[in-house]
C-alpha positions as CSV (number, residue, x, y, z in Angstrom):
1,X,7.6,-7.8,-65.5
2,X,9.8,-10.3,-63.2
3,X,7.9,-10.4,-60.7
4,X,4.6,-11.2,-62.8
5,X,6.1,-13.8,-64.5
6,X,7.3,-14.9,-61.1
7,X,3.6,-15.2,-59.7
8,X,2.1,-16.7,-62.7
9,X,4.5,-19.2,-62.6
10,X,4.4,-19.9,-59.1
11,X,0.1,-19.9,-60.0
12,X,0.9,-22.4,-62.9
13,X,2.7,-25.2,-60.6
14,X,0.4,-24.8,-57.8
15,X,-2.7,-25.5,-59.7
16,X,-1.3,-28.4,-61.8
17,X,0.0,-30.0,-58.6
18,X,-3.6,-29.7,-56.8
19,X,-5.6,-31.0,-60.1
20,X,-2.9,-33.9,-60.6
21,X,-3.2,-34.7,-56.6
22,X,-7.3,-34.6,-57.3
23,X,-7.9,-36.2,-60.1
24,X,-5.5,-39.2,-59.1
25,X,-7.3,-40.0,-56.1
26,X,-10.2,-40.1,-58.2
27,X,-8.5,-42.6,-60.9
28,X,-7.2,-44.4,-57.6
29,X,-11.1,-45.2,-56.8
30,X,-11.4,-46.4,-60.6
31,X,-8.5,-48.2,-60.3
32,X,-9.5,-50.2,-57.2
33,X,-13.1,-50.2,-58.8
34,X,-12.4,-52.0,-62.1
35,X,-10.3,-54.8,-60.1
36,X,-12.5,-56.3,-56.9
37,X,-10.8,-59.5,-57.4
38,X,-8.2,-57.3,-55.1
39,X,-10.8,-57.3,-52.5
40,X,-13.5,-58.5,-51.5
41,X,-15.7,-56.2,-49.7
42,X,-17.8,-53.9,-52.3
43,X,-16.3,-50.4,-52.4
44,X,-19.3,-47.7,-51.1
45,X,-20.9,-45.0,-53.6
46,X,-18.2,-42.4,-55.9
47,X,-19.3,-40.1,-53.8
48,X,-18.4,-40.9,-50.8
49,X,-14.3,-40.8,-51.8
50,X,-15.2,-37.6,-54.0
51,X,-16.3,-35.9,-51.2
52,X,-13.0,-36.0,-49.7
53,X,-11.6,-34.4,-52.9
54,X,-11.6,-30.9,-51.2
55,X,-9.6,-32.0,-48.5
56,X,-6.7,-33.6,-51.1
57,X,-6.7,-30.7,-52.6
58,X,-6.6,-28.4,-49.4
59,X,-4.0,-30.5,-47.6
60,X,-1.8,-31.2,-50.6
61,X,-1.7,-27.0,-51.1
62,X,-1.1,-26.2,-47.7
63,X,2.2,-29.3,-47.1
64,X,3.5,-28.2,-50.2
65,X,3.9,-24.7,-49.5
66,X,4.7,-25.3,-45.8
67,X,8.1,-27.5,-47.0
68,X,8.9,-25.1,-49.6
69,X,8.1,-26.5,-52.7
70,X,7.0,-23.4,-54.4
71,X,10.0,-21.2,-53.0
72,X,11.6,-19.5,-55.8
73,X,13.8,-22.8,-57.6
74,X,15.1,-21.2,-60.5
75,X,19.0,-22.3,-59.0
76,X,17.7,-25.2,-58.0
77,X,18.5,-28.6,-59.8
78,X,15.7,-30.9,-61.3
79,X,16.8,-33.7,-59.3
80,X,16.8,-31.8,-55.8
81,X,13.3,-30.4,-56.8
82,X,11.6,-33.6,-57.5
83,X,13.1,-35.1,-54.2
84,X,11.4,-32.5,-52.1
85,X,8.3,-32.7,-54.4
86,X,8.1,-36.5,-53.1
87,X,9.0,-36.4,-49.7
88,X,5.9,-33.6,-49.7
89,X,3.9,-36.0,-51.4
90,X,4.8,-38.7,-49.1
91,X,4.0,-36.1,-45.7
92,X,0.8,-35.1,-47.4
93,X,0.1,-38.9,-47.8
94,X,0.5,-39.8,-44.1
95,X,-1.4,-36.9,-42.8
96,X,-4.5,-37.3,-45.6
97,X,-4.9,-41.5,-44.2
98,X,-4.8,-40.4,-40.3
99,X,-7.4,-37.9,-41.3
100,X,-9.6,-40.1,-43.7
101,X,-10.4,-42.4,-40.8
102,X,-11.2,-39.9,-38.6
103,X,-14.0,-38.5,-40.6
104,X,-16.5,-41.5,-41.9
105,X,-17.1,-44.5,-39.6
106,X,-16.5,-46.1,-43.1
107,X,-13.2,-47.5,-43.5
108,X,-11.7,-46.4,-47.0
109,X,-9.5,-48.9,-49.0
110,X,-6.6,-49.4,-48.4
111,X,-5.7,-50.3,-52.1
112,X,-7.3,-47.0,-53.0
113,X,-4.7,-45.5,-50.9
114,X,-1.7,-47.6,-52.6
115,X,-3.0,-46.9,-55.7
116,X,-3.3,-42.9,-54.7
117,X,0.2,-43.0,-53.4
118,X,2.2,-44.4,-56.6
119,X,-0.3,-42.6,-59.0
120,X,0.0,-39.3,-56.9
121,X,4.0,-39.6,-57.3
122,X,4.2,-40.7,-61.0
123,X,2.0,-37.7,-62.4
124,X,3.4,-35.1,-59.6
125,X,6.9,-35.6,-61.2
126,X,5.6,-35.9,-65.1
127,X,3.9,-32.7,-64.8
128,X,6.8,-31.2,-62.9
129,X,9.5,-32.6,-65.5
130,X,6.8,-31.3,-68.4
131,X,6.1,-28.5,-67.3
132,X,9.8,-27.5,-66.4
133,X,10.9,-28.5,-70.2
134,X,8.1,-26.1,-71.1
135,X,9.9,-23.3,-69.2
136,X,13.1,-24.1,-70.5
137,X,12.0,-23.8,-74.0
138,X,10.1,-20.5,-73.5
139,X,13.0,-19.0,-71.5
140,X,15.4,-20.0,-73.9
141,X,13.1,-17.8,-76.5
142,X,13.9,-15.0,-73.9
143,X,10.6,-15.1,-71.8
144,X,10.7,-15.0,-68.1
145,X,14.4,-13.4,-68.0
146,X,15.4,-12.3,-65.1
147,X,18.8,-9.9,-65.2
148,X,21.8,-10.3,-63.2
149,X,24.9,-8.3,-62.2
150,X,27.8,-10.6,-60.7
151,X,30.3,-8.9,-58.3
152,X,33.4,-10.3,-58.1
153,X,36.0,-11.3,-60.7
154,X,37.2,-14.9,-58.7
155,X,36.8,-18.6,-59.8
156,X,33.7,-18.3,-58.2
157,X,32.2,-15.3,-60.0
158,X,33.2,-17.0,-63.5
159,X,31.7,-20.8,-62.7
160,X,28.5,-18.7,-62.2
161,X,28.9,-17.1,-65.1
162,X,29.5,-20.2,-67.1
163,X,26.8,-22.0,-65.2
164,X,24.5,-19.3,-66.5
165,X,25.8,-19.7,-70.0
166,X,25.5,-22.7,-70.5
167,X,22.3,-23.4,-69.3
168,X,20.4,-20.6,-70.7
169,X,16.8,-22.4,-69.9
170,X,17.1,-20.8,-66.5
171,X,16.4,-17.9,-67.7
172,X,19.3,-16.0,-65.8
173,X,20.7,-13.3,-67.7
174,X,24.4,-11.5,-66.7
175,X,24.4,-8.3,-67.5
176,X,27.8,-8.0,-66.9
177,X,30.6,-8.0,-63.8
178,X,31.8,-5.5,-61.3
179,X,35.0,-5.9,-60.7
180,X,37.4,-4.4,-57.7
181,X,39.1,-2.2,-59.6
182,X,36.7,-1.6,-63.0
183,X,39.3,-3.1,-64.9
184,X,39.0,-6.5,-67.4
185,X,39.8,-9.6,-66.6
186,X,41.8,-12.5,-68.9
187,X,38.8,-15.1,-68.6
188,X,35.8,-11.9,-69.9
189,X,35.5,-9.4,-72.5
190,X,36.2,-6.2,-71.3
191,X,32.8,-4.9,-72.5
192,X,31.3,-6.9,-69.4
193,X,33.2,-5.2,-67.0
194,X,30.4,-2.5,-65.9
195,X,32.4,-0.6,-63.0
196,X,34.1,-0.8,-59.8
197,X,33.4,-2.1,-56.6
198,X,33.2,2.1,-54.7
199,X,30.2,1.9,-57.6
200,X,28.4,-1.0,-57.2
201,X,24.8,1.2,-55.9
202,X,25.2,3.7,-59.3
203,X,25.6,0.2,-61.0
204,X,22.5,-1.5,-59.5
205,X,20.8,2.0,-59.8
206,X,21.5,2.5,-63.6
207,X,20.9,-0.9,-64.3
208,X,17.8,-2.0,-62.5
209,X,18.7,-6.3,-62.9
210,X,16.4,-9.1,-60.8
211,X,19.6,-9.9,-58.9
212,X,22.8,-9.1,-57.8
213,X,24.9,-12.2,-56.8
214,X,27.5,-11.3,-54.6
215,X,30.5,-13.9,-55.4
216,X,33.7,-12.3,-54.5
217,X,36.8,-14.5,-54.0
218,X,39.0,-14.9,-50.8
219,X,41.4,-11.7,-51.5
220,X,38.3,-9.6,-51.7
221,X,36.7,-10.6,-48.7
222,X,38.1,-7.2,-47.2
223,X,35.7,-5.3,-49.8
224,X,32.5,-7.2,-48.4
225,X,31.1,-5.0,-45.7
226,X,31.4,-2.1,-48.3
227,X,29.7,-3.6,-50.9
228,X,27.1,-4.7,-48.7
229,X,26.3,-1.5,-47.6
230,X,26.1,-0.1,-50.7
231,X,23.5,-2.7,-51.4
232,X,21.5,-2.4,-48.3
233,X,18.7,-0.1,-49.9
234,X,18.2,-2.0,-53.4
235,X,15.2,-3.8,-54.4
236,X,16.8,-6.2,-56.1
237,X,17.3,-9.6,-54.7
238,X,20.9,-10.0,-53.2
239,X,22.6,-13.0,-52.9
240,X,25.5,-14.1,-51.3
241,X,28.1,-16.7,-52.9
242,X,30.6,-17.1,-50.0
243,X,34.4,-18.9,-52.0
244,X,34.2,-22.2,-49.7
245,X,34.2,-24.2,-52.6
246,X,37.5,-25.4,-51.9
247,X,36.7,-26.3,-48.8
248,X,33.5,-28.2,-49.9
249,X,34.2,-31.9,-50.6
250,X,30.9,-33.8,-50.3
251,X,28.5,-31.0,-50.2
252,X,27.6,-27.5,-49.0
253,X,23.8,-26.5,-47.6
254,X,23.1,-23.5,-45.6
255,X,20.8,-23.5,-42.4
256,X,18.6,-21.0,-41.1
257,X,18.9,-20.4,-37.2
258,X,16.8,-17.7,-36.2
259,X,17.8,-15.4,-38.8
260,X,21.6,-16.6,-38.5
261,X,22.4,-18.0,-42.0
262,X,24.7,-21.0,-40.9
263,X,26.9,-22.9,-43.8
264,X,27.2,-26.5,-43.2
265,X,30.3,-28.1,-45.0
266,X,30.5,-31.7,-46.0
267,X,27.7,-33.0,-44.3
268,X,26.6,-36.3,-45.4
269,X,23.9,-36.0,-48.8
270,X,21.8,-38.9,-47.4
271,X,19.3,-37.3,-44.9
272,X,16.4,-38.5,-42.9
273,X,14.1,-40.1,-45.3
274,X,17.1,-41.0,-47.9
275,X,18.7,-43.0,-44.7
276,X,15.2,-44.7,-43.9
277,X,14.6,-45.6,-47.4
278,X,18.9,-46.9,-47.8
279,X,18.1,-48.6,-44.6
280,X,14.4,-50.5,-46.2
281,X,17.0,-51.2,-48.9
282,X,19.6,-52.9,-46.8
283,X,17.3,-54.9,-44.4
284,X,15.1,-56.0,-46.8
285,X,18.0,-57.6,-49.3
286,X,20.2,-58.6,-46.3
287,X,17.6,-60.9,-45.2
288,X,16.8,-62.3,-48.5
289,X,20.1,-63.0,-49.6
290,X,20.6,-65.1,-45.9
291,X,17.9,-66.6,-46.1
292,X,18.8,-67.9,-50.0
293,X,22.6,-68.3,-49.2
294,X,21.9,-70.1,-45.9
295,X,22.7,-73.7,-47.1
296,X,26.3,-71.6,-48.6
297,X,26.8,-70.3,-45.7
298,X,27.0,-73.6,-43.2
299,X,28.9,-75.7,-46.2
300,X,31.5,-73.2,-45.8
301,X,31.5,-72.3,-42.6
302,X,32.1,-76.6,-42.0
303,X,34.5,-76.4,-44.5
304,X,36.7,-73.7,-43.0
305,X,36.0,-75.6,-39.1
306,X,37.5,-79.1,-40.6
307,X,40.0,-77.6,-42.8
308,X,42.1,-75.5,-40.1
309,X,42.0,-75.9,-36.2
310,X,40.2,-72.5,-35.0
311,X,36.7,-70.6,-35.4
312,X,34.6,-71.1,-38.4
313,X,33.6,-67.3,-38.3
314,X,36.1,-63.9,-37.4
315,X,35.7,-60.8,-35.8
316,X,37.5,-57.7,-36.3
317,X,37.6,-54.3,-35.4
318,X,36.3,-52.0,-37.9
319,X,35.6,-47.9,-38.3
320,X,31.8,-47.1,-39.7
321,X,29.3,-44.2,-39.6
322,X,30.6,-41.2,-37.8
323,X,34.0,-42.8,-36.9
324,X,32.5,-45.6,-34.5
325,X,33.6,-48.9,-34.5
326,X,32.0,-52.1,-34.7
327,X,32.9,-55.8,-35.1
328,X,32.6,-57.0,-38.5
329,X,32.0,-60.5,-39.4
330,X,33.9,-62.8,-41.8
331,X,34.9,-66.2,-42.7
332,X,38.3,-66.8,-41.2
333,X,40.6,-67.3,-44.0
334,X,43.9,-66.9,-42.2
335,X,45.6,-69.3,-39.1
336,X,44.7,-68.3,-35.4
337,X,47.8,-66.6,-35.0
338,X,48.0,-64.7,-38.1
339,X,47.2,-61.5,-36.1
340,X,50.4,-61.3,-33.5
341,X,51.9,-57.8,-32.8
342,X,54.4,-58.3,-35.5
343,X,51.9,-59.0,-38.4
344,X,49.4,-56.7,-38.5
345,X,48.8,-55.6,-41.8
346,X,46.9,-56.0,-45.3
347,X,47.0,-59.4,-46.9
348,X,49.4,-59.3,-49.9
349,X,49.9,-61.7,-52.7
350,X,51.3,-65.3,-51.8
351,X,50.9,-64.1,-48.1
352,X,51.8,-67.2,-46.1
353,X,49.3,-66.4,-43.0
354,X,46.2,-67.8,-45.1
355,X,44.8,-70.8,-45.0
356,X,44.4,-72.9,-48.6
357,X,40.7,-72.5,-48.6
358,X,40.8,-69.0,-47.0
359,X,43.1,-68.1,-50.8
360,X,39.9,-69.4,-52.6
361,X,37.3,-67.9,-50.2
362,X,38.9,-64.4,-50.5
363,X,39.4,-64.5,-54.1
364,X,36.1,-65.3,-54.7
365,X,35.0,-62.7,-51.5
366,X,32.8,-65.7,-50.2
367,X,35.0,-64.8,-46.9
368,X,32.9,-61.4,-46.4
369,X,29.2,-63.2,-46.6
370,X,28.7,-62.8,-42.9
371,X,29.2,-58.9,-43.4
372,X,25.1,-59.9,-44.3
373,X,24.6,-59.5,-40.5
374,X,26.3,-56.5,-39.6
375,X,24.0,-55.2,-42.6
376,X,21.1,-56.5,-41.2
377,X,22.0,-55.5,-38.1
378,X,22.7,-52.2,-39.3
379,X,26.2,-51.9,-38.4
380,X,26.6,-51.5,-42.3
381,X,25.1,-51.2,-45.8
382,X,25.2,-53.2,-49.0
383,X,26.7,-50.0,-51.0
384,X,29.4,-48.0,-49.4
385,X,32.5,-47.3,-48.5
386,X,34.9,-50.1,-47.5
387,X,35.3,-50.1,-43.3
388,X,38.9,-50.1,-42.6
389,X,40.8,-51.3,-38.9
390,X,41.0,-47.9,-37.0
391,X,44.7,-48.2,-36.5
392,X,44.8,-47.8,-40.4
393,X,42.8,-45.1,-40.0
394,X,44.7,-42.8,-38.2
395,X,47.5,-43.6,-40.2
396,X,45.8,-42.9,-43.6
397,X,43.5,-40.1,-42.3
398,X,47.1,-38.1,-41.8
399,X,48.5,-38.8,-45.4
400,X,45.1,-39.1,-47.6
401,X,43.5,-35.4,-47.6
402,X,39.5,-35.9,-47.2
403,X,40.0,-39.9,-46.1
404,X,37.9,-39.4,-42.5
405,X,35.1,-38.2,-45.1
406,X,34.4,-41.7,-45.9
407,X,33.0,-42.2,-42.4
408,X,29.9,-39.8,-43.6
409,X,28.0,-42.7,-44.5
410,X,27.6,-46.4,-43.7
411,X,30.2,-48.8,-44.8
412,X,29.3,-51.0,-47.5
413,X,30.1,-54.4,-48.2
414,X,31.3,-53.5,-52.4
415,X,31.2,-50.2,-53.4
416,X,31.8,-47.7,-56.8
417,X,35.5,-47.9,-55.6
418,X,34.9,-51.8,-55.7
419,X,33.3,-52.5,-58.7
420,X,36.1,-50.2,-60.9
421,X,38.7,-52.3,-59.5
422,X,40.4,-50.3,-56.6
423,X,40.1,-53.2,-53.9
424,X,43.0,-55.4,-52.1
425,X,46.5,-54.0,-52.4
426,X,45.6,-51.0,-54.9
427,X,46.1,-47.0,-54.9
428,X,44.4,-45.6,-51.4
429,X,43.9,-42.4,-53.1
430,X,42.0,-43.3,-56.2
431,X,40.1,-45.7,-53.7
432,X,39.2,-42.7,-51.6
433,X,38.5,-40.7,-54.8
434,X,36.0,-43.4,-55.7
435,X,34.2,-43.1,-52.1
436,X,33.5,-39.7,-52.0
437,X,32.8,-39.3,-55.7
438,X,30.3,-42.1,-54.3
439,X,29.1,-40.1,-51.3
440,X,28.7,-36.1,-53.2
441,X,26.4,-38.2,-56.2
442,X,24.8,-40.6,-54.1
443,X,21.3,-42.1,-54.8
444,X,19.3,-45.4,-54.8
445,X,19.5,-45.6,-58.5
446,X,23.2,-45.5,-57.6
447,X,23.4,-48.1,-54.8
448,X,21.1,-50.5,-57.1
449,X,23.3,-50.3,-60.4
450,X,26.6,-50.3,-57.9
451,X,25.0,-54.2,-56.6
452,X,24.1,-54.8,-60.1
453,X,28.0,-54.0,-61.4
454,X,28.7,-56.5,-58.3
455,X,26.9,-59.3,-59.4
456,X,27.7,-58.5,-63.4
457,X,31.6,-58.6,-62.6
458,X,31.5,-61.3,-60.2
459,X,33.3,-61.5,-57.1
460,X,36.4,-62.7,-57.8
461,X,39.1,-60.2,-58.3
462,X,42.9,-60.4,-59.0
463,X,43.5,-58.2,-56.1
464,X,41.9,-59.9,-53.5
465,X,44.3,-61.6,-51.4
């Protein structure tokens, strides 16, 4: 019964995704059709871009199964599925234009193709997102159930079990728990408890569930081979929940490599096309923002040369991505020789080392508007965390459990750390919380309201020194 469900609803998303992908190229042609002012050369005969129709619908089936988005997703999260449903889209995209001009001496529009590519993406996810909320209803209703047995009785074993309990529109129904020895538990009723684990293939036998997740904690890692074994012959579906999760601090994704499963720990969330579209992001707004704040820029960077014998601009040693360093950019704010080998360290309050109009510029942050460069250059990012001196770094890394984490990503020039007031001479840990609570939920949506805060808030701040 599982397993039909299964296919139908694997039948169910593959056909809406190929009648969506058809029928918005189509609109696309409409679209382009019912504005020429766009344009001025006259689009050819429907035809001629309905005939490619087959091909959309071929090409968007095949990517789409060949990057896994119809792989069994019942465990996996909305958000996570509708990524890789538009990163598809987007592979799909490239490979359907480089094709298109290779198969008419006609060259289609490229409007038609803009209009395909946000039109393709905004119904792709609204079917997706409708037709998961149609699942969740129906499996709430106790359709599409598929029946689990949980071995193990650790902290992993029970955050499954209240996962699956508290969601219940994933349809994923616990049976009940094996335990090492059969007994109960404190945290679950003893009436869940269906056996030992010397029993676990009677269990699975009597039982018949979808899946058996395997989620035993640390002191029952010496019971794993056994269990296995006993579970080498089932038909149900066996997974394996290994208790890293305190280990785990930005993330956790398993690799494939060559049939050697391969568990990657705190690897940075933002991947190849998250970076490139972070990076869009970061050049694109860095070059604005100098090119708007230009005439800013010079007045202050002639008021800090007149004000105070030295350089109008300062360099200094910083720790980005992957723990290299690079020279990042400010106004100078402090005298030429605030930086001897007896006064290295943060600015405090009424530090005597500043200049007066390096007090205003770095209580107003206009000292870190060069940092604009090192984002356009891409030495940083707009959003992340704070870059630190590495000879602070070695010291915190030592004191602050998780602190070299920070280096997963770019450093930013504010940050969520920033904009909830952990900046200047404030609590390293909380700031350090605030990054990598940053880093495990980051997003564009997330970078753009984090710029947004900046601006709301302002830039001053009563512990910038």
């Amino acid at each position: 019964m599982a397993t039909r469900y299964r296919t139908i609803v694997n039948l169910l998303f593959r056909t809406t995704d190929v009648f969506v992908v058809g029928a918005a190229w189509i609109l696309s042609y409409w679209l382009r059709n019912a504005s020429p002012r766009w344009g001025a050369r006259e689009l050819p005969p429907f035809k001629s871009y309905a005939a490619l129709v087959p091909l959309v619908i071929l090409l968007w089936a095949v990517v789409f199964t060949s990057v896994g988005v119809y792989q069994a997703g019942r465990m996996r999260g909305l958000k996570s599925e509708l990524w890789l449903l538009l990163k598809a889209h987007a592979t799909a995209l490239v490979s359907f234009i480089f094709l298109a001009y290779f198969i008419d001496d006609y060259k289609y529009s490229r409007l038609v193709f803009i209009y395909f590519a946000g039109l393709g993406a905004i119904v792709l996810v609204a079917f997706r997102v409708t037709l998961r909320a149609l699942l969740r209803v129906l499996r709430s209703r106790g359709f599409d159930i598929r029946r689990v047995i949980i071995v193990g009785a650790g902290p992993t074993a029970r955050t499954l079990l209240q996962h699956f309990e508290g969601f219940p529109e994933l349809g994923m129904a616990v049976v009940g728990l094996v335990t090492r020895d059969g007994n109960a538990v404190p945290w679950l009723p003893e009436r869940s408890i269906l056996g030992s684990f010397d029993r676990v293939q009677a269990i699975v036998e009597s039982v018949q569930p979808n899946d058996v997740l395997v989620a035993l904690a640390r002191d029952e890692h010496t019971d794993l081979n056994a269990v296995l074994d006993q579970l080498r012959d089932t038909t149900a579906s066996v997974r394996l929940i290994p208790d890293v999760s305190s280990h785990v601090a930005l993330g956790c994704h398993v690799d494939d490599f060559e049939g050697l499963p391969i568990i990657r720990l705190n690897d940075s969330p933002i991947d190849t096309w998250q970076a490139f579209a972070k990076r869009c992001l970061d050049a694109s707004l860095s070059a604005i923002a100098l090119v708007v704040l230009l005439p800013l820029l010079v007045l202050i960077g002639v008021l800090v040369k007149v004000t105070s014998p030295g350089p109008a601009l300062y360099s200094q040693e910083r720790m980005g991505l992957d723990g290299r360093t690079f020279r990042m950019l400010k106004f100078r704010s402090m005298r030429v020789d605030a930086e001897g080998p007896s006064s290295v360290g943060w600015t405090r309050k009424g530090d005597s080392r500043r200049t007066p109009l390096g007090t205003l510029l770095r209580r107003t942050s206009l000292d870190e508007l060069p940092q604009l460069w090192n984002v356009l250059v891409g030495h940083m990012s707009l959003v992340g965390p704070r870059p630190e001196r590495p000879v602070f770094v070695e010291q915190f890394r030592r004191e602050i459990p998780g602190y070299m984490l920070r280096h997963k990503v770019k450093a930013g020039i504010t940050g969520w750390a920033q904009v909830n007031g952990w900046r200047g001479d404030t609590s390293l840990t909380e700031r350090t919380a605030c990054d990598l609570y940053y880093i495990r939920n980051w997003s564009l949506d997330l970078d753009l309201k984090i710029l947004f805060l900046t601006l709301w808030k302002g830039f001053a701040n009563k512990n910038a020194y």
